[in-house]
N, C-alpha and C positions, 0 to 999 in steps of 0.2 A: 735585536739586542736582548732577547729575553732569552737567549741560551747564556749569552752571558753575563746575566745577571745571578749566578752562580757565582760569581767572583764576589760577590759584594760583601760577601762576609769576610773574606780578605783585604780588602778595603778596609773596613771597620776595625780590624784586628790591627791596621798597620796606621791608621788616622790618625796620630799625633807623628809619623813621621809624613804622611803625605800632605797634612794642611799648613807645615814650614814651606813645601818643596810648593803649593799653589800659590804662599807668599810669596817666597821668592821671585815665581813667576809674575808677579802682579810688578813688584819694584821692577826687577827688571826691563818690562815692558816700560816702565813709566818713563825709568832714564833713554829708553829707546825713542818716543816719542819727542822726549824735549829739545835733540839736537836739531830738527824739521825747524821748529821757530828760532834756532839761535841763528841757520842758517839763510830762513827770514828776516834776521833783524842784519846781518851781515850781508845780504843781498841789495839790503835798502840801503845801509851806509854807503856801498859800494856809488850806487845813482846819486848820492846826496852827496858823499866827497867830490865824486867826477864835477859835476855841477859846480861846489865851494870852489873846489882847484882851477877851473875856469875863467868862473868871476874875478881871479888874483891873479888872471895871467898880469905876468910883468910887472908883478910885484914881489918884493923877497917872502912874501908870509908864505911863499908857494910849498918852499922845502919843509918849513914846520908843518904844513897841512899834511904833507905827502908824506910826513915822518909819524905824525897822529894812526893815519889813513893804514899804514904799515902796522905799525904796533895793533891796533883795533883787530886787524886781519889777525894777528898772530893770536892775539886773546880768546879771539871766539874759535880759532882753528884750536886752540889748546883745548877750550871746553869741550868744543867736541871731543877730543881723544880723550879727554879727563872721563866724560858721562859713559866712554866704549868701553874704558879700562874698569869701569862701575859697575855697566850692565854685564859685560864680561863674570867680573865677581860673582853676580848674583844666580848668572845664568848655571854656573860651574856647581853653586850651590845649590841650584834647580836641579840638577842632574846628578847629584851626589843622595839629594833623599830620596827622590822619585825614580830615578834608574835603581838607584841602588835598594827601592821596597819592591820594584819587582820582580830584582833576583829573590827577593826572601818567600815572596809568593810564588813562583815558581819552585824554590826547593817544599815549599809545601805542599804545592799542589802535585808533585811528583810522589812527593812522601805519601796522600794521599791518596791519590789513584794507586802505588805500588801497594799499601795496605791493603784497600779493599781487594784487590788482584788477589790475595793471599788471605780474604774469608771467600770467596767463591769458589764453589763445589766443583769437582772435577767434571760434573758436566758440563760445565761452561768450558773447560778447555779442552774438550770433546767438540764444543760446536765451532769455536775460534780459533784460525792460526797463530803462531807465535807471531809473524812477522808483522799481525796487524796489533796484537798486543803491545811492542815493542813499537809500535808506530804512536801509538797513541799516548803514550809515557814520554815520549822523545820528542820525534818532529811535533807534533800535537799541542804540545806543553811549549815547547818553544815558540809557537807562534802565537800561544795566548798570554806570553810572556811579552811579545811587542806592543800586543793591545795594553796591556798593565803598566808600561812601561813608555816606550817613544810613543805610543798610541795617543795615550790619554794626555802626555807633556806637551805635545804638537799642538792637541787640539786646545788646551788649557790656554798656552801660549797664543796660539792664533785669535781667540774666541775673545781674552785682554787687551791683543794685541788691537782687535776690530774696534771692539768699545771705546779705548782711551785715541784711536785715531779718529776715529768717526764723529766724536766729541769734538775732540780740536779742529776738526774741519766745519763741522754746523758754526762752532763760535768763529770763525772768521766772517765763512760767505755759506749761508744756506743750499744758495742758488748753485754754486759751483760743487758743494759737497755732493746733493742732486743727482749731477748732471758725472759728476765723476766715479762714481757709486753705481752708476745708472745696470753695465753690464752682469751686476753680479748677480741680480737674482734671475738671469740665465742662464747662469754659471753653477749654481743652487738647482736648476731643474737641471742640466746636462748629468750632474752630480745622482740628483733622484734615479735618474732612468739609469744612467753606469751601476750606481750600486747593487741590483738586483741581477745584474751579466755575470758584475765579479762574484757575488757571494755562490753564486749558482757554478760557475766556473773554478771558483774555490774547492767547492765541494767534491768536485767531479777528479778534481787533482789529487786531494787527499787520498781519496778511493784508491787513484788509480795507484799511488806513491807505498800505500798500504800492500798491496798484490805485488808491487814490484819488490819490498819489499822484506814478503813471506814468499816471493821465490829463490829470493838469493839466499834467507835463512837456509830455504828446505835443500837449496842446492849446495850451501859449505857444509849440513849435517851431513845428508848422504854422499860426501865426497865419495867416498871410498867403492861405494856402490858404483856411481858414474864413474869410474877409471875403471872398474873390471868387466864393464859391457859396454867399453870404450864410447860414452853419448857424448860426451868433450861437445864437438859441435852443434849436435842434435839441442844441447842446454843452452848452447851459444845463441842458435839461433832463437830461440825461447825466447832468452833472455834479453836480445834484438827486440824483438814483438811487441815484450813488456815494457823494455827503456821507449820505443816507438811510441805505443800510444800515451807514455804520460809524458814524453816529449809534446807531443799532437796537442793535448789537454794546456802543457804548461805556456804553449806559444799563441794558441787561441787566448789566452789570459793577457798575456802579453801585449798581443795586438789593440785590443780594448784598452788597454794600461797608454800604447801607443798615441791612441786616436784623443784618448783621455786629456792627456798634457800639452798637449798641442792648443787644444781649444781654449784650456784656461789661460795658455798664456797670451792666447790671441785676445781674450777678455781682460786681461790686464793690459796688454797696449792699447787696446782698443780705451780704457779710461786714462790712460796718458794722455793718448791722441786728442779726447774730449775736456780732457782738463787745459791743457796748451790752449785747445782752441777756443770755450768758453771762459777760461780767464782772461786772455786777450782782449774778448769783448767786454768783460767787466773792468779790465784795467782803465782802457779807451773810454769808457763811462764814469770813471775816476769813484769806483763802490771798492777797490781796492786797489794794491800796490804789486808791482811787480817782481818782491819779495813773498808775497804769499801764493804766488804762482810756482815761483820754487821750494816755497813751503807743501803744496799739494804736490806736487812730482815726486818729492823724496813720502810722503807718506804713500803716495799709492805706489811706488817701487817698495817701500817698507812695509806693502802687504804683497806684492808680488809672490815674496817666497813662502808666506801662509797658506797664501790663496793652493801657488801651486803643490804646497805639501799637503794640500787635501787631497787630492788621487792619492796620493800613498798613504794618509793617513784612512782612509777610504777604503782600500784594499788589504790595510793592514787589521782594520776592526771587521772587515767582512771573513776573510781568513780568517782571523780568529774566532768569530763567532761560528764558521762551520768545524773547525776543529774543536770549539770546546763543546759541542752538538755531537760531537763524535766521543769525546771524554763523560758526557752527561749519560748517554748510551751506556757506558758501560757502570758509571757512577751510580745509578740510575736501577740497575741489576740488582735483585737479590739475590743471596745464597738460599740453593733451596736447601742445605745441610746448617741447621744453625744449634750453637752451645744453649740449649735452655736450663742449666742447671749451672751452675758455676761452685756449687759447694764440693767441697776434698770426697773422692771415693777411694774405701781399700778395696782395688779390686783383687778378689781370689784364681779366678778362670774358668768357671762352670759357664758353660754357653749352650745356649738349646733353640731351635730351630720349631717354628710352632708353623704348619700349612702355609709357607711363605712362598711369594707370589711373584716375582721380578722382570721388569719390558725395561729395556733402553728407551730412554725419554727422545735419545737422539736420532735414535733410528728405528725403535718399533721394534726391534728383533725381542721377543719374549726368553727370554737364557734360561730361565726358574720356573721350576711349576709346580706349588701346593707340596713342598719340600718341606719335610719335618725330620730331626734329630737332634740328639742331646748328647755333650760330653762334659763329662762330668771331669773336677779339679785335678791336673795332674796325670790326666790319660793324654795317648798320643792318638791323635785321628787322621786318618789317614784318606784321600778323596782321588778316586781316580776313574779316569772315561776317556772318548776318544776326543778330539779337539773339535768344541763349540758345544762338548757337553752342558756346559753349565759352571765349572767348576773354579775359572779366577772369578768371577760372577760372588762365588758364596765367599771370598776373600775378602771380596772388594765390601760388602754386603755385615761380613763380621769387625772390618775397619771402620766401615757407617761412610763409607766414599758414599755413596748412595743410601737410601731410602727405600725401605720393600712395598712395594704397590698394596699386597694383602701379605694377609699373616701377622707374625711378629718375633722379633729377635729379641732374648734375654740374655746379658750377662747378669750371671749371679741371681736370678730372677728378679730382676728389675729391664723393664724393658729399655734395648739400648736407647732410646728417641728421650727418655729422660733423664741419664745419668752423665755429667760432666764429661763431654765428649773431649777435652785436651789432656783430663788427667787421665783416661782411658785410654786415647792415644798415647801417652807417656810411658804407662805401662806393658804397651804390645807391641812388640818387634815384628814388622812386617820388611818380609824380603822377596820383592812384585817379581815378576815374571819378565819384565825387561829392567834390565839393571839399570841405574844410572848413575855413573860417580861424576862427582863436579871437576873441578879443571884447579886442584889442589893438590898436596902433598897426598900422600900413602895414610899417612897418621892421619891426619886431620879426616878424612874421610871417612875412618872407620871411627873417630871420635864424634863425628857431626852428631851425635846423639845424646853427648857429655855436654854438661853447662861449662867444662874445663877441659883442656886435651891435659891426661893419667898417662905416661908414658908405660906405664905397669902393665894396664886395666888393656892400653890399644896392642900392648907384645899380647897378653893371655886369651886374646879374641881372637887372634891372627895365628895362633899356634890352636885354638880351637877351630876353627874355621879350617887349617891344614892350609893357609897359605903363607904361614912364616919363613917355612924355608927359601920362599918366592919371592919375600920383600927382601932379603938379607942378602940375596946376590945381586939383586942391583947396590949400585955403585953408593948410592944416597941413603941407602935401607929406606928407613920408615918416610925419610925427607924427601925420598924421589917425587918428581913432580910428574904427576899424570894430565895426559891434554885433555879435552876436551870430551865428555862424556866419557873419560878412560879410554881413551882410542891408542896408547901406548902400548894398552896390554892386551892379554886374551881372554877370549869369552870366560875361560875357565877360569882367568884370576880376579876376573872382571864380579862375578858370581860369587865368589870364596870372600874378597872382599866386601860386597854386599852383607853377605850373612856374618861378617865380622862386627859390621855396621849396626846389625841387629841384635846381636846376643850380647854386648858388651852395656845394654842397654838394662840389664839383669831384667826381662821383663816376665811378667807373669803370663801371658800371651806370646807365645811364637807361631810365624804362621810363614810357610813356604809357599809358596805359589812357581812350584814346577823352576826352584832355583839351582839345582842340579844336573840340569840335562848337559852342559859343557864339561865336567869331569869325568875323569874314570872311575870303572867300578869300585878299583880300590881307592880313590880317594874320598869317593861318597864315601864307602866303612867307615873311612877313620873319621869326618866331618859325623855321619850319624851319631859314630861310638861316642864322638866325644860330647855330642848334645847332649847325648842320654846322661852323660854325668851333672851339663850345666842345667838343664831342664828338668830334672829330677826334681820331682813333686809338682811341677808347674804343668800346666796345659799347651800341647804342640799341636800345629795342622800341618800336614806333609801334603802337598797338591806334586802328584810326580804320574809320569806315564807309564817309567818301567815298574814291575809289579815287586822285583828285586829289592825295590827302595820302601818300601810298604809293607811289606810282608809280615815283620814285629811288630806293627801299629794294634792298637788296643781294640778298635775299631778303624773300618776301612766302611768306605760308603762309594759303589759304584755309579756313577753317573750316565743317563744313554738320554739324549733328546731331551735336556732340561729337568729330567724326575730322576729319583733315585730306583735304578735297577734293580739292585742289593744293596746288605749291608751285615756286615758279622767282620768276626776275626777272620785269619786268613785262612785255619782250618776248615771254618764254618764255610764259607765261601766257595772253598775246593771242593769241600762233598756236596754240595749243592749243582756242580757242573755246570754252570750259567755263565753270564758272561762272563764274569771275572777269570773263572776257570779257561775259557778259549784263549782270554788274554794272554794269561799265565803261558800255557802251553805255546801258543805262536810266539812269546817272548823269548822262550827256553829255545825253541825250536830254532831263530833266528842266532841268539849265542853260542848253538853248539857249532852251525853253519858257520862263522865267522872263525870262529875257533878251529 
C-alpha cells in the first residue's frame, strides 16, 4: 500500500465529495441490515399464527385470523421492498460521489504524469520506449482509477456492511454469532497468502502488456519500412510471441483468481451449514426462536457477496498498487535539464563555445571533445564532417537538449545553464535532422510555433521555405490534412515544411541540422537565398554534408572524430588543402560524374 499512498493527496483534494459518498455508504448498509429482523419478526408470526389458527379449528374466528395472518404478510413483505427501494437510493448516491471522484482523480492524475512527461529531458526518451510511456498514462492510470474508485466503495461497503451485521448477530445469540463467523478468519489467512501471487503476478503483466505494447507502436511507425522488405509475417510472428507470453502471464493470474473464489465461497456455506445446525440446537434449548435462525441465514448470505468481492477487491488494489509503482517510477524522475531562471531574457545571438566536453549519458559514446568557438551576432556558421562527427551533438548542445560534461556554453555571454531556458527556446528556431510533423493540417503545422494560427505569417514562411507552390496543389491547400508523422508527403516537403515551422517563428537563433539533404540543388538556392533575406542580422547554424550548401557561411567549422579539424571561411579553408578541401573536391568530382 505504500506505493499507493501517492494518491492521498487526491483524496484530500476531493474529501468533501468523498465523505457524502462513505455516508451514504453507512445509511445504506443500515437499511440493508434491518430487512434480516423484520424477516425475523415475520418468521415468528408465521409459527405463532399456524398455532392461533389451530387452537380455533372449528370455529368461525378462523377466517378473521387467516385474514389478520395475510395482511401481516403483505405489510412486512411491503417493508422490505420499501427499505430495497431506500437502500437502492442511497446506494445510487454512493456511486454518484465516489465513482464519480475517481473519474476526476484520474483526469488528474493523467494530467499529471502527462506534465511531467513534458519537463523531462530528452534523455529520458532516449532511454524509454514510447509504447511503455503510453502504457503507463493509459492502461496504468486506469487501473489505479478501480482502486480510487469500485476499490475503496467495495471495501467501505463490506467493512459497514461487517460491523452493523456482526452487531445484530452478538445482540441476539453470542453463541451462534461465534460459531457462524467462525470460517472467516481462514478466509483472512487464504486472503494473506493470495495477495502477495497476485500483486507479484500483476506486476509481471504490466511488464509484459508494456513490451507488447511498444511493439505494436514501433510496428504501425515503421509500416512502411515492413511492407518494402516484405517482414508482414516475420512481425506477425513476433507479435504471436509477445500476445503469447502476456497471454501465459494473464492466465497464470487467473488461475489464482480461480482457486481464489471458490474457497471463499466454500467458507460462506460452510457458515450456513453451521448457523442451520447450531441454531437448531439453540432453538431445541428454547435461548432462541426460529425466527432468528432465518434472521442469521439472510445476514450471512448478506455478507456472502462482500466476502466474495474481496478476491476482486483484492486484485483490484494489488493491480493497482503495481501499476502505480510503475507511474511512481517515472513520477519519481528528475529532469536533468531544468529552468533555474524564470526572469524575461532579450536574447541577441552571440554564442561561443568555451573547451566543451560531451559523452551520451545513454550510451557512453563521447560525440564532443575540448571544442571551442564563437559566433558572433548575425553571422552565419556553418558545421560540416562526416557522419558521427560530432556535429547534431553541438545543435543539440546550443538548444540545452543536453548538458556539457566540461566546458561551457554562452549565449550572449551569460552561460546557457543560467538563463531562462523557455524564453530562449522561444526565441530559436530549430529544424532537427529528422523532421517530425504531427497528424494535422498544412497550416497548423507550420503555425505550431504561433500562440494563434496568422494565415498571412503561415503563406510567407511557406513561400520562404520554397514550399508554397507544393501546398497550393493539393486539393485542401493549407487545410490538407497530413497523416501521421507527414507520411502523405515527401522527405522533401516533409523538410520544407519543417524549416517553414521554424522561421515563421521570427527567431533570433536559427539552426539547421542537415535539413536539406531531401531537396534539389536548386531548391536549396532559393530556400538559402531566401533565409538570407529573413535572417539578416540574426545569427544562423547550417549543419549540412554538401560543401555547396556552406560555402557563403561566415565561418564553416570542420568536424573529424568529435574535435574541430578546421575552421575559416571557405577561401581560407581551400588554401589550406585539408580536409575540407578533399571534401570539396570529391563533392564536385561526384556532381560533374552525375551530370
Amino acid at each position: 500500500m505504500k506505493e499507493l499512498a501517492y494518491l492521498n493527496k487526491f483524496f484530500l483534494k476531493y474529501k468533501w465529495q468523498l465523505l457524502p459518498g462513505v455516508v451514504f455508504v453507512i445509511i445504506s448498509n443500515f437499511f440493508a441490515v434491518i430487512p434480516a429482523q423484520i424477516i425475523r419478526i415475520a418468521f415468528d408470526l408465521v409459527n405463532e399464527n399456524i398455532a392461533i389458527y389451530r387452537l380455533f379449528n372449528g370455529f368461525d374466528k378462523q377466517d378473521l385470523i387467516l385474514d389478520i395472518f395475510g395482511s401481516s404478510l403483505l405489510l412486512f413483505g411491503g417493508l422490505v421492498i420499501l427499505l430495497a427501494i431506500i437502500r437502492g437510493l442511497f446506494l445510487f448516491f454512493m456511486r454518484q460521489t465516489i465513482i464519480l471522484t475517481s473519474r476526476h482523480i484520474e483526469f488528474d492524475l493523467k494530467n499529471e504524469i502527462y506534465q511531467h512527461y513534458q519537463k523531462l529531458s530528452l534523455a529520458f526518451y532516449r532511454r524509454n520506449n514510447t509504447g511503455d510511456l503510453m502504457n503507463r498514462v493509459t492502461e496504468d492510470v486506469s487501473r489505479v482509477r478501480m482502486y480510487v474508485g469500485p476499490a475503496i466503495m467495495y471495501t467501505i461497503n463490506t467493512a459497514v456492511l461487517f460491523i452493523l451485521i456482526i452487531i445484530a448477530m452478538v445482540n441476539v445469540n453470542l453463541k451462534l454469532a461465534i460459531y457462524s463467523l467462525l470460517p472467516l478468519p481462514l478466509l483472512a489467512i487464504t486472503i494473506y497468502y493470495v495477495n502477495s501471487i497476485i500483486n507479484h503476478k500483476s506486476e509481471k503483466i504490466q511488464r509484459r502488456l508494456s513490451t507488447l505494447s511498444s511493439f505494436v507502436q514501433e510496428t504501425f511507425s515503421g509500416i512502411r519500412v515492413i511492407k518494402s522488405y516484405v517482414k508482414e509475417e516475420t512481425l506477425k510472428k513476433g507479435f504471436e510471441v509477445e500476445s503469447e507470453d502476456y497471454k501465459t502471464e494473464s492466465l497464470a493470474l487467473v488461475k489464482v483468481q480461480a482457486f481464489f473464489y471458490p474457497i471463499m465461497l466454500l467458507m460462506v456455506g460452510l457458515s450456513t451449514i453451521i448457523t442451520i445446525y447450531i441454531g437448531g440446537l439453540q432453538v431445541m434449548d428454547g435461548k432462541i426462536s426460529a425466527g432468528n435462525i432465518a434472521e442469521f441465514i439472510v445476514y450471512v448470505n448478506q455478507l456472502t457477496f462482500p466476502v466474495t468481492s474481496l478476491g476482486w477487491v483484492t486484485s483490484l488494489i494489488q493491480r493497482a498498487a503495481a501499476s502505480q509503482k510503475r507511474i511512481n517510477e517515472f513520477l519519481k524522475t528528475e529532469p536533468e535539464i531544468t529552468n533555474p531562471n524564470p526572469n524575461p531574457i532579450d536574447i541577441k545571438g552571440a554564442i561561443k563555445f568555451k573547451n566543451v566536453s560531451f559523452i551520451y549519458p545513454d550510451t557512453g559514446i563521447k560525440a564532443i571533445k575540448n571544442i571551442s568557438f564563437e559566433i558572433n551576432k548575425g553571422e552565419l556558421l556553418a558545421i560540416i564532417g562526416r557522419t558521427g562527427s560530432g556535429k547534431s551533438t553541438i545543435a543539440n548542445l546550443i538548444m540545452r537538449m543536453y548538458d556539457v560534461d566540461k566546458g561551457e556554453i554562452s549565449i550572449d555571454n551569460q552561460n546557457i545553464k543560467h538563463i531562462n531556458l523557455e524564453a530562449y527556446r522561444s526565441k530559436t528556431g530549430f529544424v532537427p535532422q529528422e523532421v517530425f510533423l504531427f497528424s494535422d493540417t498544412i497550416g497548423r503545422n507550420i503555425a505550431f510555433g504561433l500562440d494563434e494560427l496568422d494565415h498571412l505569417k503561415v503563406e510567407e514562411a511557406a513561400k520562404n521555405a520554397a514550399v508554397y507552390k507544393n501546398i497550393m496543389a493539393f486539393d485542401k491547400k493549407f487545410e490538407t490534412y497530413i497523416g501521421e508523422r507527414g507520411i502523405t508527403l515527401s522527405g522533401g516537403q516533409k523538410q520544407r515544411i519543417s524549416i517553414a515551422r521554424a522561421i515563421i517563428k521570427e527567431p533570433e537563433i536559427l539552426i539547421f541540422d542537415d535539413c536539406l539533404s531531401a531537396v534539389d540543388t536548386k531548391t536549396e538556392e532559393e530556400i538559402l537565398n531566401n533565409l538570407g533575406k529573413v535572417m539578416k542580422g540574426k545569427t544562423s547554424i547550417i549543419i549540412a554534408h554538401r560543401v555547396s550548401t556552406i560555402k557563403n557561411a561566415d565561418k564553416i567549422l570542420v568536424l573529424d572524430n568529435g574535435e574541430i579539424a578546421e575552421q575559416g571561411n571557405h577561401d581560407e579553408l581551400m588554401n589550406k588543402k585539408g580536409l575540407y578541401f578533399d571534401l570539396y573536391e570529391k563533392q564536385l568530382l561526384e556532381e560533374q560524374q552525375l551530370s
